[in-house]
C-alpha positions as YAML, in Angstrom:
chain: A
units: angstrom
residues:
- id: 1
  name: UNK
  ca: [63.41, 156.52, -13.87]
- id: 2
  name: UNK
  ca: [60.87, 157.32, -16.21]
- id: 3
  name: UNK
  ca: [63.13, 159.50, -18.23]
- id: 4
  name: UNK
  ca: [65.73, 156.88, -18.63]
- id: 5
  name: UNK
  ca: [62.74, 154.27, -19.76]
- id: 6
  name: UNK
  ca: [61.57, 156.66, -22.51]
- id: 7
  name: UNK
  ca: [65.27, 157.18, -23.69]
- id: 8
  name: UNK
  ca: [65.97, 153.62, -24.04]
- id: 9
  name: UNK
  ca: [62.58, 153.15, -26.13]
- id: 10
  name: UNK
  ca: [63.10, 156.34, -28.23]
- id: 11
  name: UNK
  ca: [66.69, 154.93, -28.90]
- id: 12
  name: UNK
  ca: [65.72, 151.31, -29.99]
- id: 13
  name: UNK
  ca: [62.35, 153.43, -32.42]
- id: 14
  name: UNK
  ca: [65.05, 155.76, -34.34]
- id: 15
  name: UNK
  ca: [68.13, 153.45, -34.40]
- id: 16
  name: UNK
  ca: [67.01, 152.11, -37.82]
- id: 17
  name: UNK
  ca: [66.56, 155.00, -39.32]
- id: 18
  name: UNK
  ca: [69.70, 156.61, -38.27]
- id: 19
  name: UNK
  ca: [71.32, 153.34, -39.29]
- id: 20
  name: UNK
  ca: [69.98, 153.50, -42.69]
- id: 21
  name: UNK
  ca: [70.96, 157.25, -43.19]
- id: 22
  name: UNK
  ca: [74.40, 156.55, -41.51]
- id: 23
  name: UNK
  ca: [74.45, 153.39, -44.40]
- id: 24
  name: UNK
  ca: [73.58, 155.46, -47.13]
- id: 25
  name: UNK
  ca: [76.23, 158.40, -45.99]
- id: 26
  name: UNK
  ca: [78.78, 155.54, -46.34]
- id: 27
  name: UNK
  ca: [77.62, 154.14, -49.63]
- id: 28
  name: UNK
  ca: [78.45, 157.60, -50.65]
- id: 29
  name: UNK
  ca: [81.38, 158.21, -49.24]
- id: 30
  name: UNK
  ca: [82.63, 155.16, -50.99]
- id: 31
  name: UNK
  ca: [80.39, 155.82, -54.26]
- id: 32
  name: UNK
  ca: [81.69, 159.57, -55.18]
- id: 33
  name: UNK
  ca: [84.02, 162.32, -53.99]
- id: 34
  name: UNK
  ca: [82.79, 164.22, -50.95]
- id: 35
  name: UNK
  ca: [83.53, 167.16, -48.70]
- id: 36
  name: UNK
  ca: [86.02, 166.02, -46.25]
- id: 37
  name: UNK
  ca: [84.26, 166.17, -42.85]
- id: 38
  name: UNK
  ca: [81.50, 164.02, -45.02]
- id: 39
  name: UNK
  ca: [84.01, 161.68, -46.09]
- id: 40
  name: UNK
  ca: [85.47, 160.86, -42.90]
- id: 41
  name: UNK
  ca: [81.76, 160.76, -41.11]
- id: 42
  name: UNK
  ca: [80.74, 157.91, -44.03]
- id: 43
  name: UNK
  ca: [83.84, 155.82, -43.31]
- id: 44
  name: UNK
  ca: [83.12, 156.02, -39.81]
- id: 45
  name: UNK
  ca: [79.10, 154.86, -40.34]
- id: 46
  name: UNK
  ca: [80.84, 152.15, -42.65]
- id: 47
  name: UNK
  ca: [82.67, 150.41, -39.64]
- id: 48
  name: UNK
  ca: [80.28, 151.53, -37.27]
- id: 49
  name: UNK
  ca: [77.70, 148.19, -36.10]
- id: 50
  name: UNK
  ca: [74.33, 148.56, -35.18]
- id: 51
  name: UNK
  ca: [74.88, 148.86, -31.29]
- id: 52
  name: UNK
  ca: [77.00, 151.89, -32.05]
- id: 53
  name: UNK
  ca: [74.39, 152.96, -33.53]
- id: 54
  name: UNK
  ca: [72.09, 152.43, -30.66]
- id: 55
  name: UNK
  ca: [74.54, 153.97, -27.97]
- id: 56
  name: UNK
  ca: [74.56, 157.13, -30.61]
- id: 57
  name: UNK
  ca: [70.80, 156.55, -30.53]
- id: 58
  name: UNK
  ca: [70.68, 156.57, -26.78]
- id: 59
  name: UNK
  ca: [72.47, 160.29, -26.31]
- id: 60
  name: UNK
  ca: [70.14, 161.67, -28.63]
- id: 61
  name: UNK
  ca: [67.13, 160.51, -27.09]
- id: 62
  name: UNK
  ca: [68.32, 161.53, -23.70]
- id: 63
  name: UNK
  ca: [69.04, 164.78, -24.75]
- id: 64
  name: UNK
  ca: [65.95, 165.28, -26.48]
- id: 65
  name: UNK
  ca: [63.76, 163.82, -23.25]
- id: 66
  name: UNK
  ca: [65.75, 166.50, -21.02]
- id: 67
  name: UNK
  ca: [63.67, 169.00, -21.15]
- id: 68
  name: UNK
  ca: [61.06, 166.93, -19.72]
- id: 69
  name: UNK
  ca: [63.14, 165.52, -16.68]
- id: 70
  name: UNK
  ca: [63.66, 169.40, -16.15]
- id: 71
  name: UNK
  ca: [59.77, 170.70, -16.34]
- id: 72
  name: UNK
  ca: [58.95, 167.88, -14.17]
- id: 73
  name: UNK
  ca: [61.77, 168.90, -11.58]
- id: 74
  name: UNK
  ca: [60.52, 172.15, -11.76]
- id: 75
  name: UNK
  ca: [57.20, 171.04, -10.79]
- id: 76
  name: UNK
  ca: [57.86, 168.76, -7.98]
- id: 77
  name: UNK
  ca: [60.29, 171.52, -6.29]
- id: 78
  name: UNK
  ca: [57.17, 174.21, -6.81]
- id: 79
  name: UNK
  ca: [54.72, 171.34, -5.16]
- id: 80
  name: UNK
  ca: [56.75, 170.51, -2.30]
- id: 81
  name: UNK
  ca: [59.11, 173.63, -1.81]
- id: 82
  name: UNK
  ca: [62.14, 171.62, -2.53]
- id: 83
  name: UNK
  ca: [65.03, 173.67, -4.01]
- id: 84
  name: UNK
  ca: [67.72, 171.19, -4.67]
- id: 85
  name: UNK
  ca: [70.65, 170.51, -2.37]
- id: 86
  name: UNK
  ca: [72.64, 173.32, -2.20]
- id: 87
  name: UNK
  ca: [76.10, 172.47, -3.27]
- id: 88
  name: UNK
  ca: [79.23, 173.84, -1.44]
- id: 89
  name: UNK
  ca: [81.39, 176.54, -2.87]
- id: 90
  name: UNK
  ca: [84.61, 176.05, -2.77]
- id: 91
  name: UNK
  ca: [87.83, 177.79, -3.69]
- id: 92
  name: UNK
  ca: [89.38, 176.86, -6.93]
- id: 93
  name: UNK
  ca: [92.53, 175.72, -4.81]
- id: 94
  name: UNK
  ca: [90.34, 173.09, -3.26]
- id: 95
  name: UNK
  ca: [88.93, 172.14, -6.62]
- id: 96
  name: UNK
  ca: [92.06, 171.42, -7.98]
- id: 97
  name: UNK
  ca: [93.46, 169.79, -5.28]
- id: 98
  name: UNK
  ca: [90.27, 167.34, -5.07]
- id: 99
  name: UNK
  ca: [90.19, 167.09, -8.99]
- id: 100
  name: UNK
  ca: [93.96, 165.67, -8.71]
- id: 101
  name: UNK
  ca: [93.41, 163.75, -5.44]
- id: 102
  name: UNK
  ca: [90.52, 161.79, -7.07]
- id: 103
  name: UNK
  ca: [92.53, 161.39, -10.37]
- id: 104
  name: UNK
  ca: [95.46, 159.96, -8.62]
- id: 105
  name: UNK
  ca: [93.81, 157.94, -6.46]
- id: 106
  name: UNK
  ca: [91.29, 156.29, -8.69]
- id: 107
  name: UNK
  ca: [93.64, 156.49, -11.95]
- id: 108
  name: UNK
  ca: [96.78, 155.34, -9.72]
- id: 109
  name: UNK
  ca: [94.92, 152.21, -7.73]
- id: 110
  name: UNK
  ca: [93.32, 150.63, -11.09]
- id: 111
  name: UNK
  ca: [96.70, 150.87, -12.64]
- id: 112
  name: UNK
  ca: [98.55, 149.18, -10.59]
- id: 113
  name: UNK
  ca: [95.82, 146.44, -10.47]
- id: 114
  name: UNK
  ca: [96.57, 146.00, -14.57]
- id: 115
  name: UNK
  ca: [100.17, 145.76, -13.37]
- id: 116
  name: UNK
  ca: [99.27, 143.11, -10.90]
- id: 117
  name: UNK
  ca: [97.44, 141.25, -13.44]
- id: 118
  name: UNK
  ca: [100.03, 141.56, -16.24]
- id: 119
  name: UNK
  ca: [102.93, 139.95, -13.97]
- id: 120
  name: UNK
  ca: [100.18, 137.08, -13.82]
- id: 121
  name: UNK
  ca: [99.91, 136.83, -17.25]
- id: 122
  name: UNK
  ca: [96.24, 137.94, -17.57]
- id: 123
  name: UNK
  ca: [97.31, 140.87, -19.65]
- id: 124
  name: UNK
  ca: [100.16, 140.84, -22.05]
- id: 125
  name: UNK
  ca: [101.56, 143.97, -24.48]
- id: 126
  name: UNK
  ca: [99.77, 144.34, -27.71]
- id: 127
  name: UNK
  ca: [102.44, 144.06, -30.98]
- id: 128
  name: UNK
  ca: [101.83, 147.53, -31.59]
- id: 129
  name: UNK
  ca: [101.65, 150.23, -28.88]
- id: 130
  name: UNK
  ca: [100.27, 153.53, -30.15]
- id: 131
  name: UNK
  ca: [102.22, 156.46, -29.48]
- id: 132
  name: UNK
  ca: [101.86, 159.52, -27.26]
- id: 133
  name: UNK
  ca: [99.82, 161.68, -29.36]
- id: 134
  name: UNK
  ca: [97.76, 158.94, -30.23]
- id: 135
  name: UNK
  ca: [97.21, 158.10, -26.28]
- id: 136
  name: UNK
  ca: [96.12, 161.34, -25.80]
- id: 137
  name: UNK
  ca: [93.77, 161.98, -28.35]
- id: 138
  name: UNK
  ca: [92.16, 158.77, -26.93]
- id: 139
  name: UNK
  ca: [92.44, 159.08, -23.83]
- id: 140
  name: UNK
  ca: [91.93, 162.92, -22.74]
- id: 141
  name: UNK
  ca: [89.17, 163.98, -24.57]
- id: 142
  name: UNK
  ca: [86.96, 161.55, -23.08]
- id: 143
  name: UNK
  ca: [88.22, 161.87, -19.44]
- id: 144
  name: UNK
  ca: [87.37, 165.38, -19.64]
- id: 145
  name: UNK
  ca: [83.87, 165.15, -21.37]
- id: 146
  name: UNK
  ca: [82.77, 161.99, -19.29]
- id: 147
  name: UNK
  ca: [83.45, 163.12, -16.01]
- id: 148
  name: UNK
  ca: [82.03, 166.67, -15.85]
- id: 149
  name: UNK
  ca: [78.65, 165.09, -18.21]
- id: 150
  name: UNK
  ca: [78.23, 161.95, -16.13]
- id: 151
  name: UNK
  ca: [79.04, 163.46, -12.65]
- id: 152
  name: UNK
  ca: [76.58, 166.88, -13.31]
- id: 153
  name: UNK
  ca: [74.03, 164.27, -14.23]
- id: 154
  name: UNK
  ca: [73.87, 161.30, -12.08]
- id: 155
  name: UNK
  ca: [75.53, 162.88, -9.21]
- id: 156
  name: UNK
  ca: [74.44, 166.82, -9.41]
- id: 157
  name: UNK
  ca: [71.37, 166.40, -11.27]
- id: 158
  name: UNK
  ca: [70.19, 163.03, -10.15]
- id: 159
  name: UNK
  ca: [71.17, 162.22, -7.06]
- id: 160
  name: UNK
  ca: [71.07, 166.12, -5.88]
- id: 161
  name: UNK
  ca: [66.90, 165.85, -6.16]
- id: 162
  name: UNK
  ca: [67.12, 161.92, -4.41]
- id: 163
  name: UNK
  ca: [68.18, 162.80, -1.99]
- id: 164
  name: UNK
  ca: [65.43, 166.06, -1.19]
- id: 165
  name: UNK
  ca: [62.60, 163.20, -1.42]
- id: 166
  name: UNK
  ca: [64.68, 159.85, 0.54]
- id: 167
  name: UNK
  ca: [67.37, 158.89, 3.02]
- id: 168
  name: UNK
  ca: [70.58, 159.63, 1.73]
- id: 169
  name: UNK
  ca: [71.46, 155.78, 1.40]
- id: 170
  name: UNK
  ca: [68.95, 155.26, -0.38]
- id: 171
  name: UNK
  ca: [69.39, 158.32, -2.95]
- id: 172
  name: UNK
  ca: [73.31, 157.07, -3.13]
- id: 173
  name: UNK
  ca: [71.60, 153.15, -4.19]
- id: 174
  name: UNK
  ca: [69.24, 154.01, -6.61]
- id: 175
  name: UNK
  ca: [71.41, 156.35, -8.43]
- id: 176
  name: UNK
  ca: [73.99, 154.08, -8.41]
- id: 177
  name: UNK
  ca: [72.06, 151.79, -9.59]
- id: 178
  name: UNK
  ca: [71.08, 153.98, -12.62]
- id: 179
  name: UNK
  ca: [74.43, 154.66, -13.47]
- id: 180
  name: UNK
  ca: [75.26, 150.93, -13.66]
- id: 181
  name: UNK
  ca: [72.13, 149.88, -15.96]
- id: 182
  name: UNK
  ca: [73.00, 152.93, -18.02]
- id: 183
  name: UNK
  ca: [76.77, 151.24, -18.44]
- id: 184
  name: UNK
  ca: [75.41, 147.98, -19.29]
- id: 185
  name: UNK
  ca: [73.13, 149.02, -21.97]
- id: 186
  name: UNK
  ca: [74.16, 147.36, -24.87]
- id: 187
  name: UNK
  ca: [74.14, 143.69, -25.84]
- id: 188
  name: UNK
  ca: [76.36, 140.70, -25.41]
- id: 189
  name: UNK
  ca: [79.71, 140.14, -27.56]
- id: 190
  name: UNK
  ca: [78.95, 138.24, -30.58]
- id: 191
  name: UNK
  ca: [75.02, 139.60, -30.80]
- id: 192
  name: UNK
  ca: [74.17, 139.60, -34.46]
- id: 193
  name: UNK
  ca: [70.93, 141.54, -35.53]
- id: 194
  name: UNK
  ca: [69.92, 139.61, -38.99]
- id: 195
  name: UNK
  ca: [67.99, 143.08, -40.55]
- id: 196
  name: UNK
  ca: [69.56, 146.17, -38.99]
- id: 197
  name: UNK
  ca: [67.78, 148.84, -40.79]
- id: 198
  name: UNK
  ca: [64.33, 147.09, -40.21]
- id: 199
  name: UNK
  ca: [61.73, 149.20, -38.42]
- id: 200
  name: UNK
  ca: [61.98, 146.97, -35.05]
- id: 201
  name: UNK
  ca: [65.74, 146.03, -35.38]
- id: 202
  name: UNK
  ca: [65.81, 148.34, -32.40]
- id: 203
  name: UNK
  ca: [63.72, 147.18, -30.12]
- id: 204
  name: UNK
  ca: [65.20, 143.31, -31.41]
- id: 205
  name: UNK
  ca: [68.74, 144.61, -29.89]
- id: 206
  name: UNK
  ca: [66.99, 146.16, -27.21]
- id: 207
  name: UNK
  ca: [65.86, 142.64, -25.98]
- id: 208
  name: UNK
  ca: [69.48, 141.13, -26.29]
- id: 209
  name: UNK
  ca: [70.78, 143.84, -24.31]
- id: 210
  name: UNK
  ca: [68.00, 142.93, -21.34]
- id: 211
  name: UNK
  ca: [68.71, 139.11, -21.91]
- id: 212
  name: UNK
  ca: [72.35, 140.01, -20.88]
- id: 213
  name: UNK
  ca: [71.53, 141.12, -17.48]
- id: 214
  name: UNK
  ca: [69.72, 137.50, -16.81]
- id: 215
  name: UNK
  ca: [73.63, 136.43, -16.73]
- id: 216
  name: UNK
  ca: [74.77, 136.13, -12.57]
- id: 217
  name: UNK
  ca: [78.13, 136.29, -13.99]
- id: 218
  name: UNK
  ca: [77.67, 139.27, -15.44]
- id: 219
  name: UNK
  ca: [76.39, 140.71, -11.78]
- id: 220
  name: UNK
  ca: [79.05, 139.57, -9.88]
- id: 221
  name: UNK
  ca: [81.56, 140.31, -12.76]
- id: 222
  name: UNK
  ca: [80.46, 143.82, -14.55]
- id: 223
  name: UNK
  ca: [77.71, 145.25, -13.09]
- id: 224
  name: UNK
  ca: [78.52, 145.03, -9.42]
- id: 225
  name: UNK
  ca: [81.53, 146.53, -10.51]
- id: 226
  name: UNK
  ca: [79.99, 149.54, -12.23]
- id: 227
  name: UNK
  ca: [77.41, 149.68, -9.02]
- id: 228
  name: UNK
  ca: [80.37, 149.91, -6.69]
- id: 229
  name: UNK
  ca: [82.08, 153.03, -8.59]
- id: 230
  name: UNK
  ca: [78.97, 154.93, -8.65]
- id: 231
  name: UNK
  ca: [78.32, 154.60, -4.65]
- id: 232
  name: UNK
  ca: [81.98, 155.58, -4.62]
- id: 233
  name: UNK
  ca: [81.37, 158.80, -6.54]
- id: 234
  name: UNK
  ca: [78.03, 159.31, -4.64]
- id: 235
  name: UNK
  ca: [79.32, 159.45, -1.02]
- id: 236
  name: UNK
  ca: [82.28, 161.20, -2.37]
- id: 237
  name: UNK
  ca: [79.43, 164.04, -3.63]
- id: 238
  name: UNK
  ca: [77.89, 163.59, 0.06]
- id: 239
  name: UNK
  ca: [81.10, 164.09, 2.60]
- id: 240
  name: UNK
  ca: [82.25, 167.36, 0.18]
- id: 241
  name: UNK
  ca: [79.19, 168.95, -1.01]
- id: 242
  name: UNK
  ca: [80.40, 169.40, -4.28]
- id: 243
  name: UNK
  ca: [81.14, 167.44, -7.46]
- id: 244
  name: UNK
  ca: [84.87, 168.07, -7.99]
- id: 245
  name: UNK
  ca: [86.46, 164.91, -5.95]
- id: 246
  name: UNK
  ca: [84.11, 162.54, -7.67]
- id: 247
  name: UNK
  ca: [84.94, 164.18, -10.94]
- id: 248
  name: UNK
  ca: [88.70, 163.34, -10.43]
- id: 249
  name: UNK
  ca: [88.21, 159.99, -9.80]
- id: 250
  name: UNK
  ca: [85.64, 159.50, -12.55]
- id: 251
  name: UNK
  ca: [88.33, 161.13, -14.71]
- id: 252
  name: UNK
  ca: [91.42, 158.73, -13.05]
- id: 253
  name: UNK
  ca: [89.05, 155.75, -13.85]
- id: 254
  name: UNK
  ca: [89.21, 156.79, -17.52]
- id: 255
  name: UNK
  ca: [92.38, 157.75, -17.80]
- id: 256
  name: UNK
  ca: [93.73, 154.56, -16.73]
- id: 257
  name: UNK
  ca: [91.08, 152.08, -18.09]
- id: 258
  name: UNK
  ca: [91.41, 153.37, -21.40]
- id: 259
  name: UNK
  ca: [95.28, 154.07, -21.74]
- id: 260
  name: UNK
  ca: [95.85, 150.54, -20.23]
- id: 261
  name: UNK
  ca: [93.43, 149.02, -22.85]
- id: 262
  name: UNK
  ca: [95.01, 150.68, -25.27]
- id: 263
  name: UNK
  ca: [98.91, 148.93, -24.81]
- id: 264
  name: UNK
  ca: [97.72, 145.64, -22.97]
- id: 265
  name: UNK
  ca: [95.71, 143.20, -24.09]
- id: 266
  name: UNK
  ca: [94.07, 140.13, -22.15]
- id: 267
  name: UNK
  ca: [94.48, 136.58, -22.62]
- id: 268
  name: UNK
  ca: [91.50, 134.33, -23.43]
- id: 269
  name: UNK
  ca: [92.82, 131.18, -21.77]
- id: 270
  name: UNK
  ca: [94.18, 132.59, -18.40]
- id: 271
  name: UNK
  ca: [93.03, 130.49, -15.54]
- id: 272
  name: UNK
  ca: [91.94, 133.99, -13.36]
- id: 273
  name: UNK
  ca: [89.09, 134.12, -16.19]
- id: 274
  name: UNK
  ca: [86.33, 134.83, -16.41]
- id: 275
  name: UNK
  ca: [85.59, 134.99, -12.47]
- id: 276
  name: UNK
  ca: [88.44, 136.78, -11.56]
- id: 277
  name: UNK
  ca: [89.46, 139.25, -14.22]
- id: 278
  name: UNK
  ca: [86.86, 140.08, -17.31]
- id: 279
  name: UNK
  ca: [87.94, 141.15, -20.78]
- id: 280
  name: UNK
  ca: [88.70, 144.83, -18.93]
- id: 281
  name: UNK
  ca: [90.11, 146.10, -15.84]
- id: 282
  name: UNK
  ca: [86.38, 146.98, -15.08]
- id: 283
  name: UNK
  ca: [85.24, 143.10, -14.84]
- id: 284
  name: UNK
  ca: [86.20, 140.66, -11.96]
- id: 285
  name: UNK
  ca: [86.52, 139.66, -8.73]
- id: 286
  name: UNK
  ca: [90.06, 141.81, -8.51]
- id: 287
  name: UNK
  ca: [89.24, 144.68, -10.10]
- id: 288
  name: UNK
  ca: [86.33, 144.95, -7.19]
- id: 289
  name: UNK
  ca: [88.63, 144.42, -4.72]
- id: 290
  name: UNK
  ca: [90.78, 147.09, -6.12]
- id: 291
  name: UNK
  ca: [87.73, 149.42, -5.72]
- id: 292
  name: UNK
  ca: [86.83, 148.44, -2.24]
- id: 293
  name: UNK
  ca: [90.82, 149.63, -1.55]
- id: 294
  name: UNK
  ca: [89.74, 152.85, -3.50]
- id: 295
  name: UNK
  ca: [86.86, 153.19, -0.96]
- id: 296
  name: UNK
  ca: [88.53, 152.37, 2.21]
- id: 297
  name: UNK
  ca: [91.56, 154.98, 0.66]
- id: 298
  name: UNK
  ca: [89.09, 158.05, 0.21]
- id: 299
  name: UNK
  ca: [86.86, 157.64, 3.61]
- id: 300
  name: UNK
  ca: [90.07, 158.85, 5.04]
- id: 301
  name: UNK
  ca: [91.11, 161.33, 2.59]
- id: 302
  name: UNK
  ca: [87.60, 162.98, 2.48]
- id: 303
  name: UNK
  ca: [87.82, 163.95, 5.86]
- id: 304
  name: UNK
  ca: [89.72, 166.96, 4.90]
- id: 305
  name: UNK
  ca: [87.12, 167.96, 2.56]
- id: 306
  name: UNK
  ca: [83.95, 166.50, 3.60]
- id: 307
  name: UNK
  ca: [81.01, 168.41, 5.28]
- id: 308
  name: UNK
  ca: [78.72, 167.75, 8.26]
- id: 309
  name: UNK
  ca: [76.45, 165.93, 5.96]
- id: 310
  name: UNK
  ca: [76.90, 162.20, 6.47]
- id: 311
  name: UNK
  ca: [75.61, 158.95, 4.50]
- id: 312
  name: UNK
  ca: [72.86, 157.46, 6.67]
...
């Protein structure tokens, strides 16, 4: 907890400055020729906005404060003689079939919810539909990379020393509950920050992003949402002993979320907003219904991988 406290503040002290030098690499850009890779990087801090900034903000600090979360690991498993929880080896046979079971599942479930919702008119086609290679340099890249990051850390890293120290209910809460906040940290649609490159612009976003989670809508509608899927991915981590089925339906999630989002679009007016669908297939009433089928779905196909370990 403390870790993910001092990321936040590092994030919201440096995201000026890395504002300001991402606005003077796009002045530039735009200014004079420049190598390629410098080019493209300046036109990118040229549309970027200042909570892009942050989030970019946020990953540095975090990586920078790991160290830290690792010496102090190190020093409560010396104290106490905890050694982590082992995880299960598996063959890669296993893993793969997990990894697709997961991805199916979870990709396959929240898909056919956006199909659901477009034959109610919540979603509709956008005019232009980007192609396959397009769809997949979108999509992949960040189904890969976000599943094996975010699963390692919040479910290997994380919730792997929880539960040496609590019950594992409430190791599978409390991270969950990490990952959600974690989600959620950035500020509502339409925030403006008057001064982004002044020295407490940072901490000024920082404080519209915490005013956001004052919202009960945004409980019942987002975060709840976000809580669900990470006690999802947690027991999942519990009944195998290993991180492989949570990291196929972390990576279905993705792969559907974002390749849906990317050829449908929602309607503003619909009547199912905002209680029962959000602006994604991440916010509503249905799209936590969908997960609770997703839950119900894997208790019964994690008994062919799960272990005697059980969520109590």
């Amino acid at each position: 907890m403390l870790w993910v406290v001092s990321a936040v503040i590092l994030a919201a002290v440096i995201t000026p400055w890395i504002y300001r030098a991402g606005d003077g690499l796009a002045n530039a850009a735009a200014a004079r020729d420049l190598p390629a890779a410098l080019e493209w990087l300046g036109a990118a801090c040229g549309r970027a906005c200042l909570s892009r900034y942050f989030s970019r903000a946020l990953v540095i600090s975090a990586l920078a404060l790991l160290p830290f979360l690792f010496r102090r690991i190190r020093r409560i498993r010396s104290g106490t003689g905890a050694d982590g929880v082992a995880t299960r080896r598996v063959s890669w046979q296993s893993m793969l079939v997990q990894i697709a079971a997961g991805c199916v599942i979870a990709g396959g479930l929240l898909w056919a919810t956006g199909a659901v919702l477009e034959t109610l008119g919540a979603y509709v086609p956008k005019n232009k539909v980007p192609g396959i290679g397009k769809l997949v340099r979108g999509i992949l890249p960040a189904a890969i990379g976000a599943s094996l990051l975010e699963e390692w850390l919040f479910r290997g890293l994380l919730l792997g020393l929880w539960l040496k120290f609590a019950k594992p209910l409430a190791a599978c809460l409390g991270s969950s509950l990490v990952f959600a906040f974690v989600h959620f940290l950035r500020p509502p649609d339409g925030a403006i920050i008057a001064a982004p490159g002044a020295p407490l612009a940072g901490f000024e976003l920082l404080g519209k992003i915490l005013l956001h989670f004052t919202d009960p809508r945004f409980f019942v509608t987002d975060f709840a949402t976000l809580f669900v899927i990470g006690m999802i991915l947690a027991r999942a981590r519990l009944r195998t002993g290993a991180l492989w089925f949570s990291i196929g339906l972390h990576a279905g999630w993705i792969l559907a979320f974002k390749s849906f989002n990317m050829i449908y679009q929602s309607v503003p007016a619909h009547p199912l907003r905002p209680w029962g669908v959000g602006d994604s297939l991440y916010s509503g009433v249905l799209p936590l219904l969908t997960l609770g089928l997703t839950a119900v779905i894997c208790h019964f196909v994690l008994k062919r991988f799960e272990t005697t370990r059980a969520l109590g």
